[in-house]
Z-matrix of the N, CA and C atoms (Angstrom, degrees):
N
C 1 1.446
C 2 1.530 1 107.88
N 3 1.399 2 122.49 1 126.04
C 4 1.111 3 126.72 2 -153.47
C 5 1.971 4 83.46 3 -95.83
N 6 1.556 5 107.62 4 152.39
C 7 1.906 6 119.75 5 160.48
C 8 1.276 7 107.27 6 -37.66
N 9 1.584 8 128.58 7 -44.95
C 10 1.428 9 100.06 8 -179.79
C 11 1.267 10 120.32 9 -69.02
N 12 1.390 11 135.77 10 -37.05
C 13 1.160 12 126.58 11 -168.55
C 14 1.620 13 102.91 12 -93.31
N 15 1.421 14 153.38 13 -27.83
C 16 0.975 15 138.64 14 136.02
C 17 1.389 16 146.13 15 6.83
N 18 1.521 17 104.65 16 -80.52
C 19 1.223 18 133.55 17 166.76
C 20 1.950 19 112.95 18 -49.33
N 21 1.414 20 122.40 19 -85.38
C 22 1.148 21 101.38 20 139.39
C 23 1.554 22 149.80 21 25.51
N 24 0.770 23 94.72 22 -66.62
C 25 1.849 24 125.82 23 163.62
C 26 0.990 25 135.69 24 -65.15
N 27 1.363 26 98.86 25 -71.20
C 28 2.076 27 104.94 26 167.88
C 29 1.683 28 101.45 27 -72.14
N 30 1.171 29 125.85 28 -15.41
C 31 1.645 30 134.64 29 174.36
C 32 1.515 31 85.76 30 -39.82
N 33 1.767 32 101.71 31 -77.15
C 34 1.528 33 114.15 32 -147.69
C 35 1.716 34 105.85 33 -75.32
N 36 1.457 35 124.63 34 -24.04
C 37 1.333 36 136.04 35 126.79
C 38 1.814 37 112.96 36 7.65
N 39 1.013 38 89.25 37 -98.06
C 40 1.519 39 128.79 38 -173.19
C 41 1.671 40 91.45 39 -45.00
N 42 1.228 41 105.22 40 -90.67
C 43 1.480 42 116.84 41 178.88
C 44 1.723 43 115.06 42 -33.56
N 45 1.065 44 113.36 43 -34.87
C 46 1.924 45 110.81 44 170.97
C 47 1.447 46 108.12 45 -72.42
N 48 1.236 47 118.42 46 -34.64
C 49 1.490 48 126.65 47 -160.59
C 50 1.445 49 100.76 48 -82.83
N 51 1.599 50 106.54 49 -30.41
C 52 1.764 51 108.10 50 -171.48
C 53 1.652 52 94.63 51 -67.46
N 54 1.773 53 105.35 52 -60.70
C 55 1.637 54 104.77 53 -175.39
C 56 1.477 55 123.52 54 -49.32
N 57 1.443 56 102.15 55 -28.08
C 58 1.669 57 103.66 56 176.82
C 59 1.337 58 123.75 57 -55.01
N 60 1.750 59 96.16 58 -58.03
C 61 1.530 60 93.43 59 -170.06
C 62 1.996 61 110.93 60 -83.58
N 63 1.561 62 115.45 61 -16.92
C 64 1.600 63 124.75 62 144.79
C 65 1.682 64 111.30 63 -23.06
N 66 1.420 65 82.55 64 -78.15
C 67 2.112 66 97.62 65 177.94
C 68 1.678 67 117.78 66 -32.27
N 69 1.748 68 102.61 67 -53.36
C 70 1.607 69 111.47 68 -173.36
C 71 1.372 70 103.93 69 -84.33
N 72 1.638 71 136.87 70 -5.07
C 73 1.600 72 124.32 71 156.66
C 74 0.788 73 122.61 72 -81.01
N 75 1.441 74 127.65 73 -9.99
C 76 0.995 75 137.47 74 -151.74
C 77 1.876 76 113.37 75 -117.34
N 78 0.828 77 103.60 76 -34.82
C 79 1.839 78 125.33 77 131.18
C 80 1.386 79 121.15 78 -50.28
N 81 1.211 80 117.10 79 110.82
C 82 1.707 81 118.33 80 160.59
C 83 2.051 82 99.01 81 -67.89
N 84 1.151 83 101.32 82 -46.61
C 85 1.802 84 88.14 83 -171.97
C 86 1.457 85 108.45 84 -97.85
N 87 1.303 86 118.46 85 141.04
C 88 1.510 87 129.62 86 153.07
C 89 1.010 88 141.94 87 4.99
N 90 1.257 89 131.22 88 92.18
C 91 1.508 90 125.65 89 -155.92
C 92 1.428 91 91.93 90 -71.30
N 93 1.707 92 99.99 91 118.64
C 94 1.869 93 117.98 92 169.81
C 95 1.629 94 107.40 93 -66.87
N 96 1.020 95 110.80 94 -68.47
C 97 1.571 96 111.13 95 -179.08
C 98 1.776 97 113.73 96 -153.38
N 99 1.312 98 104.38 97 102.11
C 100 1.360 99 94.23 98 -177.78
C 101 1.927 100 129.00 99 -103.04
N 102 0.922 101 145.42 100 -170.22
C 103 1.463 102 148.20 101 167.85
C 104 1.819 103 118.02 102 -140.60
N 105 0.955 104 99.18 103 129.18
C 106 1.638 105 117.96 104 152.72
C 107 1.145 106 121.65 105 -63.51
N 108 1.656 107 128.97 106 125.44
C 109 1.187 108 128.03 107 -161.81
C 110 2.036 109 86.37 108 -148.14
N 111 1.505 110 106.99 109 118.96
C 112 1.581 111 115.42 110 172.84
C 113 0.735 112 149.88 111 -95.28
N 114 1.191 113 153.56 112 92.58
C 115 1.999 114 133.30 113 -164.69
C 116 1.198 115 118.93 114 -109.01
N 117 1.677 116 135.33 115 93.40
C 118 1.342 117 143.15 116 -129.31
C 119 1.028 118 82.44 117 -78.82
N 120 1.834 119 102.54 118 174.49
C 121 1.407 120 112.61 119 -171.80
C 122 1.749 121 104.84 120 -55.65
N 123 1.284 122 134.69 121 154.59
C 124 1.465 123 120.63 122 -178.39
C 125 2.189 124 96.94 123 -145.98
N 126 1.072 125 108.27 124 121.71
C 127 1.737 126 118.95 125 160.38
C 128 1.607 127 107.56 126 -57.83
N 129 1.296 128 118.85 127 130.79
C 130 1.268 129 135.84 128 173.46
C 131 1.178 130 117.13 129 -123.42
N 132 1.158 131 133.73 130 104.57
C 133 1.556 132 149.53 131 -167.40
C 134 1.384 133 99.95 132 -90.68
N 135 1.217 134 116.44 133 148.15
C 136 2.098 135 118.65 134 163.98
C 137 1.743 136 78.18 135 -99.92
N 138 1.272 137 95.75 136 109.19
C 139 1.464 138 115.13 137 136.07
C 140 2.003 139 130.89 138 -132.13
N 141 1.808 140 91.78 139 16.46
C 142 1.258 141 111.01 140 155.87
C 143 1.353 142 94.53 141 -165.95
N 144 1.668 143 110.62 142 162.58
C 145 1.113 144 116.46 143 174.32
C 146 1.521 145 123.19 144 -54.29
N 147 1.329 146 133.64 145 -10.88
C 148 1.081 147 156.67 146 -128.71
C 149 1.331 148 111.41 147 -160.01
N 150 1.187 149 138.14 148 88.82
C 151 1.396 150 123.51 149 174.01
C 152 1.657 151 131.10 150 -112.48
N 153 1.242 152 124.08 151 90.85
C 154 1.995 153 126.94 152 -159.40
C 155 1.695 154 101.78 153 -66.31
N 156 1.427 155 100.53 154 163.82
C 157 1.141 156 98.17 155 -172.23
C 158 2.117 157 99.22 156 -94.30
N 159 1.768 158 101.66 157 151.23
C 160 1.423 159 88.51 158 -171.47
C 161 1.599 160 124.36 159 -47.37
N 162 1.567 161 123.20 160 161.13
C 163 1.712 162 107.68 161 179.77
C 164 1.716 163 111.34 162 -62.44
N 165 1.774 164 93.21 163 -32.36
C 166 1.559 165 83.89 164 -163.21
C 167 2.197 166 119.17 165 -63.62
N 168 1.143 167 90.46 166 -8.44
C 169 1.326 168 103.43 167 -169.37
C 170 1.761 169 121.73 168 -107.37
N 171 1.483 170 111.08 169 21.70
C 172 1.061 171 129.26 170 -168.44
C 173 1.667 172 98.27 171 -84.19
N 174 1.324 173 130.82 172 158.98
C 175 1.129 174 158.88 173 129.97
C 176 1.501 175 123.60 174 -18.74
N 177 1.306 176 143.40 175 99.91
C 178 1.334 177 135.57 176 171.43
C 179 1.482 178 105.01 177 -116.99
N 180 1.587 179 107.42 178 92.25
C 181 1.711 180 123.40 179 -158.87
C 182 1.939 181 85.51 180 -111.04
N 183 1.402 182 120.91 181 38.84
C 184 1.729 183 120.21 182 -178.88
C 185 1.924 184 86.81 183 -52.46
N 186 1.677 185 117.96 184 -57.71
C 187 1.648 186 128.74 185 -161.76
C 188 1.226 187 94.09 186 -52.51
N 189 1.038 188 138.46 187 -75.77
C 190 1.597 189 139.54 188 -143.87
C 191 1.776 190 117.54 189 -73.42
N 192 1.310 191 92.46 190 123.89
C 193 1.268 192 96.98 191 -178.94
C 194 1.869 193 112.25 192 -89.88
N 195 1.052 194 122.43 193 -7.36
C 196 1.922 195 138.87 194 154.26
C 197 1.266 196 95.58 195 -162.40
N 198 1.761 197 84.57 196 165.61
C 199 1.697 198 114.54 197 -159.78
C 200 1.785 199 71.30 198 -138.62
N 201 1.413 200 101.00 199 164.96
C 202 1.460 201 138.59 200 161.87
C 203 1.492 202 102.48 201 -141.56
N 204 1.088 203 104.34 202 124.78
C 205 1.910 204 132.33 203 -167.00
C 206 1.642 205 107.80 204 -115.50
N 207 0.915 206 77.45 205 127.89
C 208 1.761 207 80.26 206 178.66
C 209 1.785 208 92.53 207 -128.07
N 210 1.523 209 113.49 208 149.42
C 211 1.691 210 119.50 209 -168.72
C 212 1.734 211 85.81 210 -150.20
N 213 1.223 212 88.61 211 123.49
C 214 1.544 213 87.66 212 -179.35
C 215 1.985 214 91.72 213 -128.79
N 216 1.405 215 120.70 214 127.81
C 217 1.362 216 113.87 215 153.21
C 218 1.673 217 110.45 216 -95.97
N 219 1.601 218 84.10 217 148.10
C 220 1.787 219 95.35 218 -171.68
C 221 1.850 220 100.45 219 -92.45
N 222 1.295 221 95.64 220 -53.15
C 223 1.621 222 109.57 221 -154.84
C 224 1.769 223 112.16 222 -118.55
N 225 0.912 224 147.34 223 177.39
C 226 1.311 225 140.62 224 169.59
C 227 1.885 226 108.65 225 166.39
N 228 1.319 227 91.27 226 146.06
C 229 1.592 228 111.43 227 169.33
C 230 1.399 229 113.11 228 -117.49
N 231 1.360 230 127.93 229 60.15
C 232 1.671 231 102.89 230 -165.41
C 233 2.083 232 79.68 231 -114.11
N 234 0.968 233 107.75 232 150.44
C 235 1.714 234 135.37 233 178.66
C 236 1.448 235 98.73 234 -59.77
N 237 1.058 236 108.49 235 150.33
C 238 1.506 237 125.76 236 -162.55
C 239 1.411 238 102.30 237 -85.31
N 240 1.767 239 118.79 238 127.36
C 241 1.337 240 128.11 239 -168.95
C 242 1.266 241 132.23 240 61.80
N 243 2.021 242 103.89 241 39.71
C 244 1.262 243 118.59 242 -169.24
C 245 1.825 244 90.50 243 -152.62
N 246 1.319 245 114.65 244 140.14
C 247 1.229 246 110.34 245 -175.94
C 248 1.528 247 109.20 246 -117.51
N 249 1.473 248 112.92 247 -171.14
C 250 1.211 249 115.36 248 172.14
C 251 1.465 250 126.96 249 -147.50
N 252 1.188 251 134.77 250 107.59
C 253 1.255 252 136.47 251 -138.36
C 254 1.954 253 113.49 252 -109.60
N 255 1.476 254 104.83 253 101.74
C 256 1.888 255 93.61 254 165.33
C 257 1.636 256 113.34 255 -93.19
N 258 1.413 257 108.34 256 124.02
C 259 1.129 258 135.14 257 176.28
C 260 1.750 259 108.30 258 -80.77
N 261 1.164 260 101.19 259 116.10
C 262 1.653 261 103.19 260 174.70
C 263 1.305 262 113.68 261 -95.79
N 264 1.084 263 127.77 262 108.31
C 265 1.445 264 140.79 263 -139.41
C 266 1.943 265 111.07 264 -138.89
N 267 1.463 266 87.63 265 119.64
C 268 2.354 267 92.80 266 -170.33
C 269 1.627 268 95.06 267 -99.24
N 270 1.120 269 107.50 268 172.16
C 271 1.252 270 140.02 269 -176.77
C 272 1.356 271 132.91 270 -154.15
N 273 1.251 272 135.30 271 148.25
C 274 1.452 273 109.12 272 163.64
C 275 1.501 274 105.09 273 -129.02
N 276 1.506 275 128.48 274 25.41
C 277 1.253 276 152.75 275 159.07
C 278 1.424 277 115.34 276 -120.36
N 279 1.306 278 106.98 277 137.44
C 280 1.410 279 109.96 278 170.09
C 281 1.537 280 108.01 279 -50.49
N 282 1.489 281 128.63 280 -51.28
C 283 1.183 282 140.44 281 -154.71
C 284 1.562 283 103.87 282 -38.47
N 285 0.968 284 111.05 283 147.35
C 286 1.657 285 123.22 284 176.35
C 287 1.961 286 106.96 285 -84.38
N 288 0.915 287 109.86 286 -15.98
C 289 1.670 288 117.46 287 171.50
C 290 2.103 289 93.56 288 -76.54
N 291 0.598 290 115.24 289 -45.69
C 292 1.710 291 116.63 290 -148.95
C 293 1.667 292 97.31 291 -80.18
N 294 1.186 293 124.97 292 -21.93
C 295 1.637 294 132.64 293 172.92
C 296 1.738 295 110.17 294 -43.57
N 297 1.248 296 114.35 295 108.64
C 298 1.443 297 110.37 296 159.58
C 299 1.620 298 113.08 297 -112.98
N 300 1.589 299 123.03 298 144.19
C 301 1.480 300 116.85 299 -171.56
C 302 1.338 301 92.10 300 -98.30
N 303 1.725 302 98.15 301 140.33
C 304 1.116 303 134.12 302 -166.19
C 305 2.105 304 92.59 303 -102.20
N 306 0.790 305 157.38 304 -112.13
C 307 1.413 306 145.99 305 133.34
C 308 1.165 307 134.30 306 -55.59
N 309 1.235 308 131.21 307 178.26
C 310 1.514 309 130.38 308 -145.51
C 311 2.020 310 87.64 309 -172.76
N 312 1.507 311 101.64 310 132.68
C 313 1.220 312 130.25 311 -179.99
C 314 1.150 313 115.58 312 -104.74
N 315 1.322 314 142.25 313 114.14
C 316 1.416 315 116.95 314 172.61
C 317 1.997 316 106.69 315 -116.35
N 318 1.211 317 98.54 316 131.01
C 319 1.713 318 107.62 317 147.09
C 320 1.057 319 130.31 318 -83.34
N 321 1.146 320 130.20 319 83.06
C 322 1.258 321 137.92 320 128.86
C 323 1.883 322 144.10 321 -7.29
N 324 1.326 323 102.67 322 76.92
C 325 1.250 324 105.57 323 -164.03
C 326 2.080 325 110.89 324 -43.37
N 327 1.158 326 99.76 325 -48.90
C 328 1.313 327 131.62 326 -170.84
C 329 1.700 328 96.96 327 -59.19
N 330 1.057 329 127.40 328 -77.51
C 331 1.400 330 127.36 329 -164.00
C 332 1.388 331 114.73 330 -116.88
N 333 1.785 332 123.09 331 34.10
C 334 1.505 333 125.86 332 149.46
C 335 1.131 334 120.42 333 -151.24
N 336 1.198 335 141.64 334 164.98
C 337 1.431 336 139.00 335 -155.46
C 338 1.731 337 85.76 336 -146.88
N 339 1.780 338 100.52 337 159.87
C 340 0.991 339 113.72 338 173.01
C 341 1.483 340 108.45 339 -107.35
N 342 1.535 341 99.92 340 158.61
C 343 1.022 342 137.98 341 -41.04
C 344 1.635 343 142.16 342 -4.69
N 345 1.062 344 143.58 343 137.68
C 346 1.279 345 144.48 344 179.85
C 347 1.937 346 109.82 345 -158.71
N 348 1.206 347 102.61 346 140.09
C 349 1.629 348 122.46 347 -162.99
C 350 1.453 349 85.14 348 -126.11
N 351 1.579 350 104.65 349 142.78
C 352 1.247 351 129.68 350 132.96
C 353 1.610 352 142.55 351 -149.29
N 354 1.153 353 110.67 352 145.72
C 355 1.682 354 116.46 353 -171.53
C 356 1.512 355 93.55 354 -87.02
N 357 1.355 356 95.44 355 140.04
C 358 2.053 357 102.97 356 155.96
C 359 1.525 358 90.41 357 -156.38
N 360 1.423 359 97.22 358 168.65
C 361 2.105 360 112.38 359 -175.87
C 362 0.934 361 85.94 360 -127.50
N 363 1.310 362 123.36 361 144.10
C 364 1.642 363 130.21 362 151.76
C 365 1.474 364 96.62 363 -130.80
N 366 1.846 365 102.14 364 162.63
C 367 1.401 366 102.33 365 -174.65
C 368 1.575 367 95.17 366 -162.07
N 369 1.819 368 120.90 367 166.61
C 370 1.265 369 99.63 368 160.53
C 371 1.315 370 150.09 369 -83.75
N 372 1.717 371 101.96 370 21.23
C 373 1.800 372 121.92 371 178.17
C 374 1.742 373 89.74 372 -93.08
N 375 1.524 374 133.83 373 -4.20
C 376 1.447 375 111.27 374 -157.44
C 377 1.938 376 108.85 375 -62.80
N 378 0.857 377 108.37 376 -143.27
C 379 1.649 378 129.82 377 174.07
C 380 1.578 379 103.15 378 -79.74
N 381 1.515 380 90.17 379 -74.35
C 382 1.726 381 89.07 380 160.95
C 383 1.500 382 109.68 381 -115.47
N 384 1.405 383 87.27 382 133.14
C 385 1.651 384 93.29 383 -169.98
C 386 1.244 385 110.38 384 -77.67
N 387 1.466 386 131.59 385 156.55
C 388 1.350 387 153.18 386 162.02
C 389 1.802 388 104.31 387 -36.32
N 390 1.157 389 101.24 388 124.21
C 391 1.459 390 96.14 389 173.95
C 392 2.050 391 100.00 390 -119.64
N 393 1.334 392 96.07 391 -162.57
C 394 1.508 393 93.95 392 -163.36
C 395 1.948 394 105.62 393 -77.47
N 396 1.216 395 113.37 394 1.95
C 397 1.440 396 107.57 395 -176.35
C 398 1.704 397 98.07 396 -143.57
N 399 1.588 398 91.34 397 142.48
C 400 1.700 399 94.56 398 172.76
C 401 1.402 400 105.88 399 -123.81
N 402 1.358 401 105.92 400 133.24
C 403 2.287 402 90.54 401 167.43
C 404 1.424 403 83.34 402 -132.02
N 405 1.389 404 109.92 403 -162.24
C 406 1.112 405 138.41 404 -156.71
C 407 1.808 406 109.14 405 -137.26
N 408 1.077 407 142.20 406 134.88
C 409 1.251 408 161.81 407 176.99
C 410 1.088 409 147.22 408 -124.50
N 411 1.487 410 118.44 409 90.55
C 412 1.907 411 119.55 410 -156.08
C 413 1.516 412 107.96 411 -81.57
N 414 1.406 413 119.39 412 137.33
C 415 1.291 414 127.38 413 173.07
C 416 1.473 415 105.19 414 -122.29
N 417 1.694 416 111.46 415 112.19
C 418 1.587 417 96.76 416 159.50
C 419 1.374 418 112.67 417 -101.62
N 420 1.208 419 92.04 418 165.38
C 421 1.958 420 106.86 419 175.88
C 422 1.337 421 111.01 420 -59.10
N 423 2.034 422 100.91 421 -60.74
C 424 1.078 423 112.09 422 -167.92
C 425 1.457 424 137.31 423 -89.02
N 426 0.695 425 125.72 424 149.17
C 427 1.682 426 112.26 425 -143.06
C 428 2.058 427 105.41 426 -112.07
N 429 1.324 428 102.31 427 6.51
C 430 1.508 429 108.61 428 178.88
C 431 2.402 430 90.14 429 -80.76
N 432 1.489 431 86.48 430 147.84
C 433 1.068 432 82.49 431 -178.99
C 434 1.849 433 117.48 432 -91.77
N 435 1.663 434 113.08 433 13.51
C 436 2.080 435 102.78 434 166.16
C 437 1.414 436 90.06 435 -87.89
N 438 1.153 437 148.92 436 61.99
C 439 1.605 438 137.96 437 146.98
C 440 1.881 439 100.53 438 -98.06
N 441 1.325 440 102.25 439 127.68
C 442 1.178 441 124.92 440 164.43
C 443 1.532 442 128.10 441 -137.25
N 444 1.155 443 103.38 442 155.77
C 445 1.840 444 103.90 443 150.92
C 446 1.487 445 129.59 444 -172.88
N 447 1.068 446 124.84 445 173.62
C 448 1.420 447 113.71 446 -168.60
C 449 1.282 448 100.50 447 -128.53
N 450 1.462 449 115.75 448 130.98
C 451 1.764 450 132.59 449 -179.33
C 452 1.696 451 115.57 450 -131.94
N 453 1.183 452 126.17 451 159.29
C 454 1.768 453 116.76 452 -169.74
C 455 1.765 454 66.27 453 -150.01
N 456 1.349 455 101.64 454 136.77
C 457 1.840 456 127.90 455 134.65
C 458 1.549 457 115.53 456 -98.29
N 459 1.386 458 79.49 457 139.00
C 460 1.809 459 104.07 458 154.93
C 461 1.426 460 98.76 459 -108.57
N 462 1.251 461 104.01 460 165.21
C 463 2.248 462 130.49 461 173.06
C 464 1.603 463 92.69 462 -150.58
N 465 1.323 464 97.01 463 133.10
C 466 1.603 465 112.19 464 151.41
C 467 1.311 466 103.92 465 -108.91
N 468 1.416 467 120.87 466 137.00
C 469 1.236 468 113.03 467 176.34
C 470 1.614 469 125.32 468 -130.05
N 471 1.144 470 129.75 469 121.01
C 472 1.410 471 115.81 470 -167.51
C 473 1.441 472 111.67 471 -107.69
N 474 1.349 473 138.07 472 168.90
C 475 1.598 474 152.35 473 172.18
C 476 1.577 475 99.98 474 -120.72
């Protein structure tokens, strides 16, 4: 196995193991049985103001009663003093009408640079509770269409 593909590896390694033991501090009780749930690194183009994540690649979190999410952007082009926002968004229909956002991330052209990490918990006691599907949802500010960027989630998820 050659360093490039290696490295890589213990990356995403590393990064499950961080959310894992994140997940169980973050819990007063015992993680009963939990799962890893991934969304590889992925390019996001503005080719609408609005961009959903595909159906086939959605989340079916019916088991888990909370997730701990980690959203990390790697790369990005968004114009200076214009941000770009993934919306973590449940469902309990596939339908794209039935999506309510559960938290909301913003990048900040102005005051963060990529790399950038973030933690959030969701659960089904939240505000809006966890329903049986989670995706993800890009909002840019700016409305020229070279705005991009590239972000990967992790979920730990427990029952």
């Amino acid at each position: 196995m050659t360093r490039q593909h290696f490295f890589p590896r213990c990356r995403r390694v590393f990064t499950a193991l961080s959310l894992a033991s994140a997940f169980i501090v973050l819990r007063s009780a015992p993680a009963q049985a939990a799962g890893i749930l991934v969304q590889p690194e992925v390019l996001i183009s503005r080719t609408a103001s609005t961009i959903d994540q595909s159906q086939d690649e959605i989340f079916d979190v019916l088991q888990y009663t909370s997730l701990v999410i980690q959203v990390k952007v790697h790369e990005e082009n968004i114009t200076a003093n214009k941000w770009v926002k993934v919306h973590l968004q449940t469902g309990n229909t596939l339908s794209t009408q039935d999506y309510k956002t559960i938290q909301s991330v913003v990048f900040d052209k102005t005051s963060d640079t990529a790399p950038d990490v973030w933690l959030e918990m969701v659960s089904i006691d939240s505000a809006t509770p966890l329903g049986r599907y989670l995706r993800w949802q890009a909002e840019f500010e700016d409305p020229t269409s070279s705005q991009w960027f590239t972000f990967s989630a992790v979920a730990v998820g427990r029952n």
